[in-house]
N, C-alpha and C positions, 0 to 999 in steps of 0.2 A: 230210748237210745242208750246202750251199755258203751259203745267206740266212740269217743268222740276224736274227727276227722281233722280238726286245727291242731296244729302241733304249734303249743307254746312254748316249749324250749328252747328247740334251733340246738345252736353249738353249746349254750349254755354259758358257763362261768369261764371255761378255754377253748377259744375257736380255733381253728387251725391258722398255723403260721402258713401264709399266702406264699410264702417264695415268690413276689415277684421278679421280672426279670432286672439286672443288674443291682440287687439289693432293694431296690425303690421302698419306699416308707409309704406312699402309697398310689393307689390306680387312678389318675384322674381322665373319666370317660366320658366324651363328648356323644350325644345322640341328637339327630337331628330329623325330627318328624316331618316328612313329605304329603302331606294329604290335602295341597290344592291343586282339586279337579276331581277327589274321590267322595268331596262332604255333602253332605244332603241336600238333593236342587230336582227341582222336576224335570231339569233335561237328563238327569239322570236317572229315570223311573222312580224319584222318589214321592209319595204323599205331599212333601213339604218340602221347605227351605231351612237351609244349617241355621244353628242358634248357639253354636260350642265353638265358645276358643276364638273371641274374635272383639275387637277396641269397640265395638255398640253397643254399649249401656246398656243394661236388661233388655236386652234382643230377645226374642221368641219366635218362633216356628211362624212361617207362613204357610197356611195348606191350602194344596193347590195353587200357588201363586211363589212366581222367582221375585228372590230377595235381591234387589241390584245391589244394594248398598253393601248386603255381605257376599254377593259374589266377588265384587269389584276387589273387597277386603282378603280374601282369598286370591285373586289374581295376582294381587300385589305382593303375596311371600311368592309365588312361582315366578314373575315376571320381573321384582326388584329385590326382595329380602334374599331369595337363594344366592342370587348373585354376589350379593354384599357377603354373607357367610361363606361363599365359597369364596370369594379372596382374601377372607380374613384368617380361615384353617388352613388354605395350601402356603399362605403367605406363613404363616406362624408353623408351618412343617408338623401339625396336627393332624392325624387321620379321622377320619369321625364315622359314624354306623347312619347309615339314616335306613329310618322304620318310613319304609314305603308302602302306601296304600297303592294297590297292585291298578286301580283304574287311575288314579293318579299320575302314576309313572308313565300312563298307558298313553298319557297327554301331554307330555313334557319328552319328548323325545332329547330336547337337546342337554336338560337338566341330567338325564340318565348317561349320557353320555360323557356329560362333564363330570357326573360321580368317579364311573369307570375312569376316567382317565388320572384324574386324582389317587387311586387305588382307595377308595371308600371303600366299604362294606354297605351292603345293600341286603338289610333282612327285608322283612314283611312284616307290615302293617296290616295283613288283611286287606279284603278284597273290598269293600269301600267304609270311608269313615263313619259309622252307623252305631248305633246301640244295638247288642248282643242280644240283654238281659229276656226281652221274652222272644228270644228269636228259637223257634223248636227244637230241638235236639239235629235231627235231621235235613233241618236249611241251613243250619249252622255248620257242618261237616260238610254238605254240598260247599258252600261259600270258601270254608277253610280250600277243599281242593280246588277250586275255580282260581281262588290268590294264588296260590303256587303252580297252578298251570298257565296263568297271565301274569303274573312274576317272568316266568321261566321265558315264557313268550316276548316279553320286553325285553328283559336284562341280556338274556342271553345264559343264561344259569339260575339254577334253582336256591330259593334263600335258603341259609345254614340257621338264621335266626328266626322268632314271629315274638310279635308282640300285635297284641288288637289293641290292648286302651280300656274300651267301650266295652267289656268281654261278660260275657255270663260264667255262671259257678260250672258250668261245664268245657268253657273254653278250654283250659291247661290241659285237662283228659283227650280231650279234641283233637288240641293240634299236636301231643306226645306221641297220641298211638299211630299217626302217622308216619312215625319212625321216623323223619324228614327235617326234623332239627337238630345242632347241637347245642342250641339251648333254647329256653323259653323265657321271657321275661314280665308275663302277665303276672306279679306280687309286687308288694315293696316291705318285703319282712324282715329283709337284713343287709349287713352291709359287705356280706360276701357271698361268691356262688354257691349252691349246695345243691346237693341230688336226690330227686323226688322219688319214690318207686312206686310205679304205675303197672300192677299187672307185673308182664314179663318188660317191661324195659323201665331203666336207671334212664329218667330225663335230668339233663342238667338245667337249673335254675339259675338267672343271672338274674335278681332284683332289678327294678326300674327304680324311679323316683317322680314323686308327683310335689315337691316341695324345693327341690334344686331345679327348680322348673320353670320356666319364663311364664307359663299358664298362669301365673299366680299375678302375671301385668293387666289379665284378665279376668279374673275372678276377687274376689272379696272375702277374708282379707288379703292384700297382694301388694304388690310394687307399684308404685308409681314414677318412680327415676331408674335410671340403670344405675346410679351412686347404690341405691338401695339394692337392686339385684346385683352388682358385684362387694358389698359388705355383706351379704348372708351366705356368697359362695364364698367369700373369703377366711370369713371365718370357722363354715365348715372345714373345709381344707384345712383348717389349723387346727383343727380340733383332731381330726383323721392324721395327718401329719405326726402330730406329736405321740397319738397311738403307734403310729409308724416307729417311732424312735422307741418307743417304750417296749418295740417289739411284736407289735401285734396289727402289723400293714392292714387296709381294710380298701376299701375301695369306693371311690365317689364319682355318683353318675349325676349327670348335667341333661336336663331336659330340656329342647329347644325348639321355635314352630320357624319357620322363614316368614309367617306376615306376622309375627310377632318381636322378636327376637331381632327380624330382618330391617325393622325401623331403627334411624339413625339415633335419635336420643336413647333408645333401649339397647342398641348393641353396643354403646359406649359403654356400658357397663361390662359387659362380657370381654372386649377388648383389653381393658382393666383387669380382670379378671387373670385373663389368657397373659397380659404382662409380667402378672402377680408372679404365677407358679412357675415362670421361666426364670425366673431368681434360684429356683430348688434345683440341684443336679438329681438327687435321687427323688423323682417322678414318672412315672412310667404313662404317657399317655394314648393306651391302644384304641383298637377298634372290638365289641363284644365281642365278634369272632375270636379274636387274640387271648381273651378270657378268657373263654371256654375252653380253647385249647390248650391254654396255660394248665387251666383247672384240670382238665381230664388227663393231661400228663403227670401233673404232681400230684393233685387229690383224686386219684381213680377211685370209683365207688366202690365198697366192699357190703356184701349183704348180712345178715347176721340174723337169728331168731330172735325179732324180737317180742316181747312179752303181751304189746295188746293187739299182736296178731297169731297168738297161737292160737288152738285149740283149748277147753276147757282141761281134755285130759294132760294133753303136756304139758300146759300151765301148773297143775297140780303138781305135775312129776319133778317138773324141774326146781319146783319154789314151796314145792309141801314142808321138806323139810328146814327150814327158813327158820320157822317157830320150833321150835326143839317139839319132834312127834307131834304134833296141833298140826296136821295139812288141814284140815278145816278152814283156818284161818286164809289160806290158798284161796281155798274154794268157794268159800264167800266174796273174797275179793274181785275172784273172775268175775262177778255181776255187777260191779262197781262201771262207773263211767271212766274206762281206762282209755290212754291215747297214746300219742307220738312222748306229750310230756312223762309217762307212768314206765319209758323204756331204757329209763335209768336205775342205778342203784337208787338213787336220792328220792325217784320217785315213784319205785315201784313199793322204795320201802314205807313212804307216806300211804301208799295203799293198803299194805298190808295190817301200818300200826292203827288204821282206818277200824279196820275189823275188832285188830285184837283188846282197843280203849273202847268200843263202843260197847264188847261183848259182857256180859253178866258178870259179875263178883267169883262164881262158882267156874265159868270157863275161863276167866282169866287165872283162877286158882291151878285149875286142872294143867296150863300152861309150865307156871312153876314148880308144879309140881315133877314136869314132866323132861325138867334139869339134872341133872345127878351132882352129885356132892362134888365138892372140887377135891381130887386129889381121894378121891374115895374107895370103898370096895368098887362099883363097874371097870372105872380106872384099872384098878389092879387086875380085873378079872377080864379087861380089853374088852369090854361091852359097851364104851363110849359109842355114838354115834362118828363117823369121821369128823364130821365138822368139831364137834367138840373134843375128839381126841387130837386134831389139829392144834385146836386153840390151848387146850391144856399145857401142851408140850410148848407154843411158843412162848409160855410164863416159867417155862422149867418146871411144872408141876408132875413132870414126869421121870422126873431124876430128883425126889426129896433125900432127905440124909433121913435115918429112922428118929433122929430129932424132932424135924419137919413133920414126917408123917404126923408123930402122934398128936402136932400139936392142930395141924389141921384136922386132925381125928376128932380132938374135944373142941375145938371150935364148932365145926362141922355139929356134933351131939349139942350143944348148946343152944344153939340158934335153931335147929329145928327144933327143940323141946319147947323154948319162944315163943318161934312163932308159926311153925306146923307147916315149914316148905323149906329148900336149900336156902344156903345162902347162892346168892348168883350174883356174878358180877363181868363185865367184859375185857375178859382177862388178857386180852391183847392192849389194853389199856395198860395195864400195869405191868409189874414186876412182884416179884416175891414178897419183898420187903413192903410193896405199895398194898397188897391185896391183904397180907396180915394184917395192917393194921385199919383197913378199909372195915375188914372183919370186925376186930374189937371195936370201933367207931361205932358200926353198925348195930352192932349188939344193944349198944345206950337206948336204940331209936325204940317207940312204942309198936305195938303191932300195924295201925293204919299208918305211920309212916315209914315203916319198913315195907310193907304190900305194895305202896306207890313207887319206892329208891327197888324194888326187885322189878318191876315191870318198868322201868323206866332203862334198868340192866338187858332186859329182855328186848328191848325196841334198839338199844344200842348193839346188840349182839347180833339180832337180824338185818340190821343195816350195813353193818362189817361184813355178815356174808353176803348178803347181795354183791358189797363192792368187788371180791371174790366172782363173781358171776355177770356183772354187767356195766356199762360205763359208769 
């Protein structure tokens, strides 16, 4: 594998400023998973009975055989916890998204009903609560369009959003090229939305969250009072909050089941919670639709070349000359394991300085050697390369007084009679007066620590043009 496919960066060290609406400091987003009647039971053509997401104690599959106890337990977020959350978001004038499993909805007619009339947003959960992971390429696609044509069938409209949950590493490719979302929320990689490129379409990504998530009432380790699920939302919020003042709004998603969440000692917590952030004037609390379209009006995606999806040859063309005359250096690199992270300056240039420290005493030689003098004959004779007749000129080294010249002249003659290469240094770093005496410093140094302080100039040098060249 030369590509690798995870992009560890993301936004990096400046993510973009959210503009949410009215200023807000930050997004606080309610989601609410709908999937009893879609989860695994043999009336439902499944093998077995659900064993996910539910107060039974190391529960397991039952195969060939209905589970009452976890039916019942599922009955009860459709038949009393929805209920309970729906009077506690229209009461509290919060909109909320529920991720509806499309046979789910398909059985609750009056729940669907009571969304719509709330003005919910209503994505997709996929077509029943299930694991993906070794479901074929091909029954998986089928599945995906069966949700959105039994989505569409129930609701009355087809969902803008999908989230599965349960998804396989082919899910996101899946439901994107369906063209049929405006956003996707199968990740939890950051805490704002970003744009994937899939082929020919820009899908937008809204993160979920499996940790601000009542799941955790259920799994181990997790909640056991709602005191404790509204002190870990509270304090996220504060923590996101005060990024928000500091400038850098972010957004916090809330994961929530109706036979979880939907029980009275557990949604005392969220009610808390929901009191909490009604204290904030500057809170913005949408539906993910509201996101996306937020996002796709102010953050529109823009595409760009970048570096570990070019070609071998454009890659050389564009970054050969990086190492002053060394494209080798380039062209070694292209076989490195380059990614999403390597299509920055910061870290195409760890790629590159990958090569040029690893390479031999004699090719690292050939490198500096392949510098020209600062302020030398090429200089005067305009045989710089640009980049360095660039960088020349913004130290003034291109306007000396015949003072200047000579004395870079004999410096220049001195240091390579030393040490048998230029002096190099990255002279957008300095100034006139900084690089003189950088010179005579350098001069002191022995031959093996001057070789190390000139390639250490040369990795400084290729990382300033990169910046020139890419975020």
């Amino acid at each position: 594998m030369t590509r690798y496919p995870r992009d560890m960066r993301g936004y990096g060290s400046k993510p973009p400023v959210a503009e949410w609406p009215g200023g807000a400091k930050v997004a606080v987003q309610f989601v609410l998973n709908y999937e009893e009647g879609g989860e695994n039971c043999i009336l439902h053509g499944d093998a077995a009975s659900e064993a996910f997401l539910s107060d039974i104690a190391g529960a397991a599959m039952w195969p060939g055989q209905r589970h009452w106890n976890m039916e019942s337990i599922y009955e009860y977020g459709a038949r009393a916890g929805f209920w309970r959350l729906h009077r506690l978001f229209t009461g509290a004038g919060i909109p909320v998204t529920i991720y509806g499993v499309a046979t789910a909805l398909a059985r609750s007619a009056e729940q669907v009903e009571a969304m719509k009339e709330a003005g919910w947003e209503i994505a997709s959960h996929g077509l029943k609560w299930v694991e993906h992971k070794d479901m074929p390429e091909a029954e998986e696609r089928a599945a995906i369009a069966e949700a959105i044509r039994l989505h569409t069938e129930v609701v009355g409209e087809p969902p803008r959003g999908w989230y599965t949950g349960r998804c396989s590493a082919n899910t996101v490719r899946l439901t994107a090229e369906t063209g049929q979302f405006d956003y996707i929320s199968d990740t939890y990689d950051d805490d704002l939305p970003y744009w994937l490129e899939l082929e020919d379409r820009d899908q937008l990504i809204i993160p979920y969250t499996l940790e601000a998530n009542d799941m955790r009432f259920a799994t181990a380790p997790g909640y056991i009072t709602g005191e404790q699920f509204f002190t870990y939302l509270r304090d996220a919020f504060d923590v996101l909050y005060s990024e928000g003042q500091a400038g850098a709004p972010k957004m916090m998603t809330i994961g929530l089941h109706c036979r979880l969440i939907g029980r009275p000692g557990k949604l005392a917590g969220l009610k808390r919670f929901i009191d909490y952030i009604a204290e904030f004037e500057d809170v913005w609390t949408p539906r993910r639709i509201d996101v996306a379209r937020h996002w796709a009006q102010h953050h529109p995606h823009k595409r760009w070349q970048r570096p570990s999806k070019m070609t071998r040859e454009a890659f050389v063309a564009r970054f050969g000359g990086i190492y002053e005359h060394s494209s080798w250096i380039a062209d070694r690199a292209f076989d490195l394991e380059l990614g999403p992270a390597h299509d920055s300056a910061i870290g195409l240039g760890n790629a590159l300085a990958r090569i040029f420290r690893s390479a031999s005493d004699k090719d690292r030689l050939g490198v500096l050697l392949s510098h020209p003098d600062l302020a030398g004959k090429l200089a005067a004779a305009r045989r710089l390369t640009a980049e360095s007749t660039a960088e020349q000129a913004s130290a003034g080294l291109d306007a000396l007084t015949d003072a200047e010249r000579e004395t870079f002249s004999r410096l220049n003659a001195a240091y390579v009679v030393k040490f048998g290469f230029p002096f190099i240094i990255a002279v957008r770093d300095h100034d006139k007066p900084g690089i003189l005496a950088a010179f005579e410093r350098r001069l002191e140094n022995d031959r093996d620590q001057e070789f190390a302080e000139a390639c250490r100039q040369v990795e400084r040098i290729a990382g300033l043009r990169l910046k020139d060249l890419l975020p």
